[in-house]
C-alpha positions in Angstrom: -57.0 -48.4 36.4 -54.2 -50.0 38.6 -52.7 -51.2 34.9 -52.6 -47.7 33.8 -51.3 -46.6 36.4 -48.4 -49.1 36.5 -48.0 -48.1 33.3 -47.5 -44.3 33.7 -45.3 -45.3 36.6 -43.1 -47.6 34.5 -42.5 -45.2 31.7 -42.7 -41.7 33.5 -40.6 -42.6 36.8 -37.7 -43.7 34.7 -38.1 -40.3 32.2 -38.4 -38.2 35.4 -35.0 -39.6 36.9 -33.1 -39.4 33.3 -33.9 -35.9 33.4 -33.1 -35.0 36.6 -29.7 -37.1 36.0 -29.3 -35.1 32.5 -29.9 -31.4 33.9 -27.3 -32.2 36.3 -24.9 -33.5 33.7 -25.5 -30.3 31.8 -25.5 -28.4 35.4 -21.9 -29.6 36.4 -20.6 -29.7 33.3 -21.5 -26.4 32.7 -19.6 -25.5 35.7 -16.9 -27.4 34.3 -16.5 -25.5 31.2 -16.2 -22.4 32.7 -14.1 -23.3 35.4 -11.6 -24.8 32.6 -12.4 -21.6 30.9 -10.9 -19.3 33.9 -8.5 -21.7 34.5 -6.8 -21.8 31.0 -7.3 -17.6 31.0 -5.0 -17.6 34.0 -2.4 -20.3 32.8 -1.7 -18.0 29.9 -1.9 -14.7 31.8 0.4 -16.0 34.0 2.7 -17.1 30.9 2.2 -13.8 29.5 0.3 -15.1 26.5 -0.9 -12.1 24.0 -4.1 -11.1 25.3 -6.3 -11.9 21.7 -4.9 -15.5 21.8 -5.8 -15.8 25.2 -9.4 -15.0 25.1 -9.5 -16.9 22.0 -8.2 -20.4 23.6 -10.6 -19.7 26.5 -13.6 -19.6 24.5 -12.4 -22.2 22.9 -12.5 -24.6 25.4 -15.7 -23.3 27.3 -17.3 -24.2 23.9 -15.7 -27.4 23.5 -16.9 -28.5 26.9 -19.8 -27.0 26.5 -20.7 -29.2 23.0 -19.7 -32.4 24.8 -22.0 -31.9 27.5 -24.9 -31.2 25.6 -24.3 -34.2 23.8 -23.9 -36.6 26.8 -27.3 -35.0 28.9 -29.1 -35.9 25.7 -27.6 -39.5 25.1 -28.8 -39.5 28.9 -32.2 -38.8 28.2 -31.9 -41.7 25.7 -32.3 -39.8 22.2 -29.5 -41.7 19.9 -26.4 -39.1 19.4 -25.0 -40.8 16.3 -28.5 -40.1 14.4 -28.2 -36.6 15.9 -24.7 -35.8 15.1 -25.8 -36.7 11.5 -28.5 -34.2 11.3 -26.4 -31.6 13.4 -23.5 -32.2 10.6 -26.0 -31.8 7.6 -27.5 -28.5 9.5 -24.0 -27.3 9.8 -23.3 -28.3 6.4 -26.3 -26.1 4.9 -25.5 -23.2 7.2 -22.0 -23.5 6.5 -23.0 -23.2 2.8 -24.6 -19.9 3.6 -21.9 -18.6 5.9 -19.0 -18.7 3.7 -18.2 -15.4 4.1 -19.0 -15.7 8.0 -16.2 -19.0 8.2 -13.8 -17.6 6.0 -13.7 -14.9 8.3 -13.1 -16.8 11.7 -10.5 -19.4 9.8 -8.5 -16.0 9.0 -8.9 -15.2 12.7 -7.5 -18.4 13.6 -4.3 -17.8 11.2 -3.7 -14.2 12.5 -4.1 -15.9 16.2 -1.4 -18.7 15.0 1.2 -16.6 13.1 0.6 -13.3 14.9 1.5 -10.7 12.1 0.4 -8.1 14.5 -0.4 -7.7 18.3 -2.6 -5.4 20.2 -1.1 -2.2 20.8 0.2 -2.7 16.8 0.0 0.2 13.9 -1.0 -1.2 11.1 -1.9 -0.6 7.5 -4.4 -3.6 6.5 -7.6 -4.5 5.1 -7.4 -1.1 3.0 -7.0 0.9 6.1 -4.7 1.6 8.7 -5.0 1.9 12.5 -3.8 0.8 16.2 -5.2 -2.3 16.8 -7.9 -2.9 19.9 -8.5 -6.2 19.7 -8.6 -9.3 17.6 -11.9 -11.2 17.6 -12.9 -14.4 15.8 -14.5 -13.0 13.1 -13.3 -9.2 12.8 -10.4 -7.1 14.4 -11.1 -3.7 15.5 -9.0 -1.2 14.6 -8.6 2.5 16.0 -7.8 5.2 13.8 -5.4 8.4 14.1 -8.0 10.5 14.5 -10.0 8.3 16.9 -12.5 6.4 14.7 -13.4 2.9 15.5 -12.8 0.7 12.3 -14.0 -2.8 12.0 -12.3 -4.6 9.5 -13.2 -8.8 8.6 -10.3 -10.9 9.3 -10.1 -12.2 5.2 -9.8 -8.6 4.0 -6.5 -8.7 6.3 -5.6 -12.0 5.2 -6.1 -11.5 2.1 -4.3 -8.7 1.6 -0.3 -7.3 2.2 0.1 -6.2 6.0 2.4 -3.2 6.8 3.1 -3.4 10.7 4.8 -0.1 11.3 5.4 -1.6 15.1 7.1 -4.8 14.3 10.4 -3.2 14.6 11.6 -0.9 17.3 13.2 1.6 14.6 11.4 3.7 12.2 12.9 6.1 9.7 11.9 9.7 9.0 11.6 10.2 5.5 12.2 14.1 4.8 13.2 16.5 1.9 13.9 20.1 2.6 14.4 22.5 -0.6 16.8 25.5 -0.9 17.6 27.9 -3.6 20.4 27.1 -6.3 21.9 30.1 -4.9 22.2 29.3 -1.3 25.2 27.5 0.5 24.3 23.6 0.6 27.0 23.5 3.4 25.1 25.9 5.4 21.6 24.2 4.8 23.0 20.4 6.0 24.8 22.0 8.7 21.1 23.5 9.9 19.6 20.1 9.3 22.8 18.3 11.2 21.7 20.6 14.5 18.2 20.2 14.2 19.3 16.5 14.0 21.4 15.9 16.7 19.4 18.5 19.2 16.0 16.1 19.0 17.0 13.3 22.2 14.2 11.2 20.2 16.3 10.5 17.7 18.4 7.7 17.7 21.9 7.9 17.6 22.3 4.4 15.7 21.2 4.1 12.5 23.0 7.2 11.9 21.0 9.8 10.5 21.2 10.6 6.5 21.1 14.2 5.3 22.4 14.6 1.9 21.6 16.3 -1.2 19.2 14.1 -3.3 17.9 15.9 -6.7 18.6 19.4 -8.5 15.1 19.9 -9.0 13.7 22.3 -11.5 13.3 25.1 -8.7 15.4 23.9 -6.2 18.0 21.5 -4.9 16.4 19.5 -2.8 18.2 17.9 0.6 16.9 14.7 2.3 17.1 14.0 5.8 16.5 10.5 7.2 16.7 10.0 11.3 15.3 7.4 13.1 13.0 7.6 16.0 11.2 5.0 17.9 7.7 4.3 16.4 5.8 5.7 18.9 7.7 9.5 18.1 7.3 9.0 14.2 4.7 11.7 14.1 5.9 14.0 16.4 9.7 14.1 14.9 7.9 14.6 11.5 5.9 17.3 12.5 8.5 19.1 14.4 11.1 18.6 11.9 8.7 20.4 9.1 8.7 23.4 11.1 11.9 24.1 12.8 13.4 23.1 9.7 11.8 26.0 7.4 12.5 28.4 10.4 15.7 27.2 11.1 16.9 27.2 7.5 15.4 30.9 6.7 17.0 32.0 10.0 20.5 30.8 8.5 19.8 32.9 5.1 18.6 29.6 3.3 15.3 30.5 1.5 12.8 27.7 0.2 11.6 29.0 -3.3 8.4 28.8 -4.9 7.9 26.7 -8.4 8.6 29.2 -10.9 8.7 29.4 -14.5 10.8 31.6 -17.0 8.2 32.2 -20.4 10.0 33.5 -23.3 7.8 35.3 -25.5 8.5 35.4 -29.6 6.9 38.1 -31.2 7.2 36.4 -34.9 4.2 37.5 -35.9 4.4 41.0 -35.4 7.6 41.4 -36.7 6.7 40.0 -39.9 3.5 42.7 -40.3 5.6 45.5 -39.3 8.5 44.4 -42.0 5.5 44.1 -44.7 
């Protein structure tokens, strides 16, 4: 009995303080990781980091930490980490085999974190869609639509694809055309435009605006008129523009015509039975 006991003592007293010792290792470092987590957050908050790669970093490093300490409470407990590493690598390998899509998706989130073709706060057109963006996330980035939908789009399809950022560049250009009759006074009609122009304070003054005539169409002569606004009043100048610039222009005589057609019609046919 005494041997048994010895026994039990010799084997489970050594277990008992290898665990103890390996939940606090996990315990502290634990502690650690997020510590370092909420430590590199404020580094690069401080450094006025974008706010995707910021989160990104910190997660990063929690993990990290995280993955280390795992391994060292379990060398602690006295389970051999290189035969464990192998089977974690082989696991990984055969999940990695069915993630493909999964990984393909956060190594595209990784290159839009590096290069930064876009930032929150960014209109976009990518993926197929187009959108604000909310937030960039390992896997997907969520994007808001105009008319307030919540789109999720994977990071390969943006990739993958061409990227429009309409808010790279502080200066956007209103692309317009504005048709008048053949018999109206094109001097009159730019002159309009030129007022409506130069009366908007969110257009810029530099680029200069262009209004010119552009095409003698087939019911009209049609006059372009290219300002530049701010991205943010893109919209806004458009929509405005439309309107003052029809009431504006019929207020100065100018009239917008409809498509019309002449038809000529040959009466061939009954000439001939009439002359028989």
């Amino acid at each position: 009995m005494e041997e048994i006991i010895q026994k039990i003592t010799d084997i489970g007293v050594p277990f008992i303080l290898n665990l103890v010792a390996a939940i606090i290792i996990y315990l502290v470092g634990k502690w650690v990781a997020n510590t370092a987590a909420k430590l590199v957050k404020k580094l690069m908050e401080a450094a006025k980091t974008d706010k995707a790669l910021v989160g990104f970093t910190a997660n990063l490093v929690k993990y990290a930490i995280l993955i280390f300490t795992i391994m060292a409470a379990i060398g602690r407990l006295g389970v051999q980490t290189t035969s464990f590493i192998a089977v974690l690598g082989a696991a990984g390998l055969a999940v990695g085999m069915a993630l493909q899509g999964t990984l393909s998706n956060f190594a595209a989130g990784v290159m839009i974190l590096l290069f930064r073709p876009f930032k929150i706060g960014d209109f976009i057109d990518a993926g197929g869609t187009m959108g604000s963006v909310k937030e960039i996330q390992i896997f997907n980035t969520i994007l808001a639509h105009p008319d307030n939908r919540k789109i999720i789009v994977p990071n390969s399809q943006i990739t993958g694809g061409i990227i429009t950022n309409f808010s790279a560049i502080e200066q956007r250009r209103v692309d317009m055309v504005f048709g008048v009759s053949y018999d109206d006074d094109l001097k009159v009609a730019k002159q309009v435009l030129t007022d409506l122009v130069n009366a908007d304070e969110r257009i810029l003054k530099d680029p200069a605006p262009v209004i010119a005539v552009s095409e003698l169409g087939d019911s009209s002569v049609n006059i372009i008129c290219r300002p530049w606004v701010k991205p943010a009043d893109y919209w806004a100048v458009y929509w405005d523009m439309q309107e003052k610039g029809k009431v504006e222009l019929e207020k100065a005589g100018c009239s917008i015509p409809y498509p019309q057609r002449d038809v000529h019609v040959i009466k061939q046919a009954e000439d001939a039975l009439q002359s028989a």
